[in-house]
N, C-alpha and C positions, 0 to 999 in steps of 0.2 A: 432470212436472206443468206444464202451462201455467200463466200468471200469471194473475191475475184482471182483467177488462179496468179497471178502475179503476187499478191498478197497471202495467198495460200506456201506461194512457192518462197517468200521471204518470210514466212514465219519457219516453215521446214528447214530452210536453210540456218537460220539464227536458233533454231531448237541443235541441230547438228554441232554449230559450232562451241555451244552453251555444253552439251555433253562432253565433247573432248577437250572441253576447258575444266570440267571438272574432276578429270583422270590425271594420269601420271602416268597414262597407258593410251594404247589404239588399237584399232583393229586393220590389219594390211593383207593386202588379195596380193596374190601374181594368178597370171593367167598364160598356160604352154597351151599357145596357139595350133593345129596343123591347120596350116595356111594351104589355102587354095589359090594355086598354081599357076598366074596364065599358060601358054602356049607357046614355049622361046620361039623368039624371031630377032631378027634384024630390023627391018622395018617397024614404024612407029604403027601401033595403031589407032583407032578415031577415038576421044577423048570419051564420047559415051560408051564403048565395047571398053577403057579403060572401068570408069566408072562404076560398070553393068560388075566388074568383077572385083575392085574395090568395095563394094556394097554388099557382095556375096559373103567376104571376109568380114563386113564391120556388121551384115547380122549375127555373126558367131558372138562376135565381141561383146555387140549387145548383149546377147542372153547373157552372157560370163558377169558383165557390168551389173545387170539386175539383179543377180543369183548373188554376184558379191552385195553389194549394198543392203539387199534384203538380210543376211547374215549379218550387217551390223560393222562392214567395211566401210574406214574412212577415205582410203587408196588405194585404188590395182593399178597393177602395173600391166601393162601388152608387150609383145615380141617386138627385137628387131625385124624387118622385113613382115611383119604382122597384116600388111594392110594388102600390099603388091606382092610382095613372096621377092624372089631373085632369078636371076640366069636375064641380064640386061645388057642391053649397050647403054653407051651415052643417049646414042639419039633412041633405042627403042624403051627408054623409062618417061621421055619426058611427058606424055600424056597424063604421066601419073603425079606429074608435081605440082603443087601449089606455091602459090607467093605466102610466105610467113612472116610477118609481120613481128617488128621487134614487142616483147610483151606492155611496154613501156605504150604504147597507144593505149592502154585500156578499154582492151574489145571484148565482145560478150558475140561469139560468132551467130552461136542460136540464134538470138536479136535482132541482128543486124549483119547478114550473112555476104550482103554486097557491096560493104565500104572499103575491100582492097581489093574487088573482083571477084569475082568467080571462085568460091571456095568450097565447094562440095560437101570434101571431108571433113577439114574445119568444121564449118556446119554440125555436121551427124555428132562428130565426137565432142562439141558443146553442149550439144544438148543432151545425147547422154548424159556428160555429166550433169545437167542442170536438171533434169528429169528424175534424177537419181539420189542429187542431194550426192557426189562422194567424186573426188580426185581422180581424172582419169588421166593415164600414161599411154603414148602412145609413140608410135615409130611411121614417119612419112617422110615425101621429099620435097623440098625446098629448091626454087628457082628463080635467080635474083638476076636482073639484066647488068652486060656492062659493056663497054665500048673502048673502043680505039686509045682513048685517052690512060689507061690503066693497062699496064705492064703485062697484069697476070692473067688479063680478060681471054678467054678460050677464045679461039677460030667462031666458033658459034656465036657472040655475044653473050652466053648468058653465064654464069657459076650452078653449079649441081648442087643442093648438100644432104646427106644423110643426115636426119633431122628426129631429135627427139621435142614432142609440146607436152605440159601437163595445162590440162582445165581444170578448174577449182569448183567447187559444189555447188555457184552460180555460173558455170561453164563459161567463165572469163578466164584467156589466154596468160597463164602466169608464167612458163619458163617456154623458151626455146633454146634448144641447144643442137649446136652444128659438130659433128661427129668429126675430131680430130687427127685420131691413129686409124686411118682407113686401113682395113686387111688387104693383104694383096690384089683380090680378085676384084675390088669395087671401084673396076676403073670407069664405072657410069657416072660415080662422082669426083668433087672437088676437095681436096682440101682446104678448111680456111685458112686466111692468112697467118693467124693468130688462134691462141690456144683459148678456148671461151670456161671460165670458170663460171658457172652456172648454178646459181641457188637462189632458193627463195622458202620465206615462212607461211608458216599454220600454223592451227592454234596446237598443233601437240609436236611442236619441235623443228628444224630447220634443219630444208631438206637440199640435195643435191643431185643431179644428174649428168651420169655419160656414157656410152655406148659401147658393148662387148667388149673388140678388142684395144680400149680405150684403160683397159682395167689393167694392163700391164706396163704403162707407162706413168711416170710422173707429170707429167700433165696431158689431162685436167686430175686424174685420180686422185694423187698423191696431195694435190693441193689442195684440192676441197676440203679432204679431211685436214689433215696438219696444220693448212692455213684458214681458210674458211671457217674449221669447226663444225661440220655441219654434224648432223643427229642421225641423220639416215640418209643411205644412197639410193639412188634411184637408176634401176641397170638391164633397160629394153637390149636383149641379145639374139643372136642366132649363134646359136655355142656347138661348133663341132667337139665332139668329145674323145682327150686325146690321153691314153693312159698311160703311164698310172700317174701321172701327175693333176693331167690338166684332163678330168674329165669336171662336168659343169658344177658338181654339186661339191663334188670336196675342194676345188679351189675358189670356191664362191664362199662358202661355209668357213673356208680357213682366213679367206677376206677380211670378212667381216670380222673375224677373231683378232687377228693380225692388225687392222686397223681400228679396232674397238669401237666398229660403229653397228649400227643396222643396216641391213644390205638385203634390199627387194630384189630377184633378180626372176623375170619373165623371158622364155627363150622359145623359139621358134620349136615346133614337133615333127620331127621329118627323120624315122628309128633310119630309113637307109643310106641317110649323111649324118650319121651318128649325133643328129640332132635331137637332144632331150636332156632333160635335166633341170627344173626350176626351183627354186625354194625362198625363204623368208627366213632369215639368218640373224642372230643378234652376236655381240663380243663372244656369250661365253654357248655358243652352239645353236645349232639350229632349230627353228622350232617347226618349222614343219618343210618338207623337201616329195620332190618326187622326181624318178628316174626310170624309164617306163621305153624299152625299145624292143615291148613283144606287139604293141598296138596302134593304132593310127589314130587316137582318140588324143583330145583336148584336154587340159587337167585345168580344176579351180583351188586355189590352194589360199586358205584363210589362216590367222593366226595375229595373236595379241603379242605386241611389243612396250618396251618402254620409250616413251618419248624421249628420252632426257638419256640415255645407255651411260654416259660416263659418269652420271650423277646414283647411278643403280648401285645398290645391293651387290647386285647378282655379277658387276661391272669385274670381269678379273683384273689384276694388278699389273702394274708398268712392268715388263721385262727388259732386263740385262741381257741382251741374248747369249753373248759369248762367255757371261761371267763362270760360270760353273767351267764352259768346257777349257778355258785359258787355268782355272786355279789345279787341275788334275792334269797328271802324265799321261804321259801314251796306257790305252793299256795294254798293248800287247804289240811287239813286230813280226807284224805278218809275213811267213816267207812265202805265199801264196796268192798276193795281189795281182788281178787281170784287170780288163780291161773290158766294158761292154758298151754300147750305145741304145742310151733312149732317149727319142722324138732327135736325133740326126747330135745329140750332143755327146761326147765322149767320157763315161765315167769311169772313177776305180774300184773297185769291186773287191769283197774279200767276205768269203763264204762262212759262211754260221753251220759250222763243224759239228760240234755239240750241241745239247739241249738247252744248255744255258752258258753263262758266262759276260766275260767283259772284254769287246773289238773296240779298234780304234783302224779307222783309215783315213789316208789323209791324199792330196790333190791340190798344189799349190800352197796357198799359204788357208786352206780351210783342211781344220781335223773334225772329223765327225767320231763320237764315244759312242758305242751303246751299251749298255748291260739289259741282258733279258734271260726270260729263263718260258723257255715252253713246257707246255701240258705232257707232248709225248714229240720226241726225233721221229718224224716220220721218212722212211727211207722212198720213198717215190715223189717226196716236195722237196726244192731247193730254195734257200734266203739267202739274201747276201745285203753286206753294209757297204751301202755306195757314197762314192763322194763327185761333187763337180764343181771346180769355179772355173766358172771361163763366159764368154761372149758364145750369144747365142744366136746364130746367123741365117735364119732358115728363113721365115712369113717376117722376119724384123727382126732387128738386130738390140738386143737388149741384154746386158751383165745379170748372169747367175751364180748363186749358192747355193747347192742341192744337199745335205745330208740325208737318207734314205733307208731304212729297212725294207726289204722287197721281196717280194717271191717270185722265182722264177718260173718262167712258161714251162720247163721241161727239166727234167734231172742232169740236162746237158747244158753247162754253163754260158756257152757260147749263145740260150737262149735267154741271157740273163738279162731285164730291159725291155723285150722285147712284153707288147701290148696282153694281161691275164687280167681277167674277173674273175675269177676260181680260186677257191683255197679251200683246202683241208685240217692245217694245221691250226689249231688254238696254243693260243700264249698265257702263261700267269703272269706276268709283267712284263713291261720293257720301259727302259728310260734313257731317251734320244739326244745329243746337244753337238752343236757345233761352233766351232770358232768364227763365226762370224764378222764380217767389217761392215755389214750392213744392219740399220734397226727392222728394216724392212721384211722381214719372216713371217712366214705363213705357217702353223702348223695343221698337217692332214694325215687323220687315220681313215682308212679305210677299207670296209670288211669284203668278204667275199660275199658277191652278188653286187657288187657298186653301193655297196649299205655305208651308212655314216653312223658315228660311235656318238652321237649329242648324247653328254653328260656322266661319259665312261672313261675322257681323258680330260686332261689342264696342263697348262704350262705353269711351270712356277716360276715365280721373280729371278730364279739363276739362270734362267733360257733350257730347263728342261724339261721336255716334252714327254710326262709318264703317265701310266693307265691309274684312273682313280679308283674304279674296279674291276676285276680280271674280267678280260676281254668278253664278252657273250657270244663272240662269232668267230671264226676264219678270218686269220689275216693277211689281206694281199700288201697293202703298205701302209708303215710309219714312214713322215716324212718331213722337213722343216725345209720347208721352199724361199729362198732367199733371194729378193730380187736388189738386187746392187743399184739401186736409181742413182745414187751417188757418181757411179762407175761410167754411167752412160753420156 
């Protein structure tokens, strides 16, 4: 006699959990979605012609979901905007929202699909995961009514939220989390009232979630880690990619380093809003990445972590950030500091003359040192060591500490800053640091072609950032990104 698939499905499930109880490891999916599209409009339109193309999107997912799990995935993670895509209003998203439910009811949607109403998506992505046996992440919207009596209740009656849910491998509802640092353009939604720090456990570690550009602010980001503790983050994006800092993978990679956690990050695929970039990231580099804006294809991206990162081996060491760069003098007074700007912020600039050597520039009260020494001076590539502290006032207003190695777009300074994926020049060393007043540092090498350096650089305990062995590729930038949360 066959077993009943209930009982089929709780033995699957309780074998699942029994594996990853007996590791000190796991296995984690992201999945770079290209999202299909609707049709921008103004007008709302009919909830099934919503649905019809929400369901287009969550067969992609599916397969992704299968493809992961069969591989031997505990958790994928899906895109921001994953399900609907964007280009909304208020009123032409709402067909696409659902009521989400605090996870605190303990609901099994698969189950029992009609005891908050009408939940479509819900639905499919429960079961998923319950079909699947393995954590699924997801990005939806959420629609909560409210009335006259409450201050902040919209003209409409109801709240919007950019909405991340994870289902667990009985495709019961275990996080929702409502997207707090809304980016400028998502004026479809609401912000909540309050900042939601959002975690919850499994059997291989305790995890966290929040939303793209949620990652540059101290709450929820900063908290989870710092306060919370949690083990690994969990980070549905649609990440335009903005260089040479902030394209998806070296400041996700340098995340995860910089806060010494694991960091899932699944991003929308759309190469002509410089949409791509996803990877699976631990402390001490990435273990598997992709950056892909020659194709319109989807990517599955698997890879083994440790549960427990700060209890690792592999876990690199607390840093001092500013310690090295406060114990050492200037090295050198440059009588040739300019001025350039990159992504709309004002740096100081002073060019890498020679093959090698020891710069120092400074910008307020942050000095940034390097010493480095190139392969060969190439006379058709320009580098320079930039410095910036200052308020950064563009999409949001947040305090930076940039120190920089860069290369320039053109042998003409005045292009220094300005957005390159290209290089020619190889380095045999360099070692970066700056005086910092923040702990908050991010360090990012990055090669020519948008390539990441996992396990070719480290930071050491004195906050400085050098190559462990000479470079394998072109270098467009060294960099220690320093976000002032303090400041703000």
């Amino acid at each position: 006699m066959l077993p009943s698939q209930p009982v089929l499905h709780a033995a699957v499930f309780a074998l699942t959990v029994l594996q990853a109880l007996a590791s000190n490891t796991f296995i984690a999916a992201v999945y770079e979605h290209a999202v299909i599209l609707p049709d921008p409009t103004d007008k709302p339109v009919s909830p099934d012609d919503a649905l019809a193309l929400m369901n287009k999107n969550m067969d992609v997912l599916e397969g992704a979901i299968k493809e992961a799990a069969q591989q031997g995935a505990h958790i994928i993670v899906t895109p921001e905007d994953g399900i609907y895509g964007w280009q909304f209003t208020r009123e032409s998203i709402y067909p696409y929202l659902e009521d989400i439910p605090a996870p605190a009811v303990n609901w099994i949607p698969c189950t029992d699909p009609l005891r908050f109403g009408p939940a479509p998506v819900q639905e499919r992505l429960s079961c998923m995961a319950r079909s699947n046996s393995i954590y699924v992440v997801a990005n939806i919207g959420d629609k909560k009514p409210c009335n006259s009596s409450d201050p902040g209740c919209p003209s409409d009656g109801r709240y919007q939220y950019n909405t991340d849910v994870v289902f667990d491998p009985e495709g019961k509802l275990v996080a929702r989390y409502h997207k707090y640092n809304l980016f400028m353009i998502e004026t479809q939604f609401n912000y909540p009232k309050e900042p939601e720090a959002v975690t919850f456990e499994t059997p291989f570690g305790k995890f966290g979630i929040f939303t793209c550009f949620d990652i540059l602010f101290h709450e929820p980001a900063v908290v989870l880690v710092s306060k919370m503790q949690v083990d690994t983050v969990l980070f549905p994006t649609a990440w335009m990619n903005v260089l040479p800092f902030l394209t998806a993978v070296e400041f996700h990679s340098a995340w995860a380093m910089g806060m010494r956690v694991n960091f899932l990050a699944g991003n929308t695929h759309k190469p002509s809003l410089a949409m791509t970039g996803s990877g699976i990231y631990a402390p001490d580099g990435a273990r598997t990445y992709s950056y892909n804006m020659k194709t319109e294809d989807g990517h599955l991206l698997i890879a083994e972590l440790d549960a427990h990162p700060r209890l690792s081996p592999a876990s690199p060491p607390a840093v001092s950030w500013s310690s090295y760069a406060l114990s050492v003098g200037r090295f050198s007074q440059n009588d040739h500091d300019f001025t350039g700007i990159i992504f709309h912020d004002q740096f100081t600039f002073t060019e890498l003359t020679k093959p090698g050597g020891n710069l120092t520039v400074c910008q307020k009260d942050l000095c940034c040192h390097l010493s480095y020494e190139m392969a060969r001076k190439r006379d058709d590539e320009v580098y320079v060591l930039g410095a910036f502290d200052g308020l950064h006032v563009v999409e949001g207003q947040y305090y930076l500490q940039i120190c920089t190695l860069l290369k320039c777009k053109s042998t003409d300074l005045d292009t220094c800053g300005q957005p390159v994926e290209m290089a020619q020049t190889e380095f045999e060393m360099f070692s970066l640091s700056g005086t910092f007043g923040t702990n908050y540092v991010f360090p990012e090498v990055l090669y020519s072609g948008v390539q990441l350096a996992p396990g070719e650089f480290e930071v050491l305990s004195d906050g400085r950032l050098i190559n462990k062995t000479k470079p394998t590729k072109p270098v467009v930038t060294v960099t220690l990104f320093g976000r002032w949360y303090e400041n703000d």
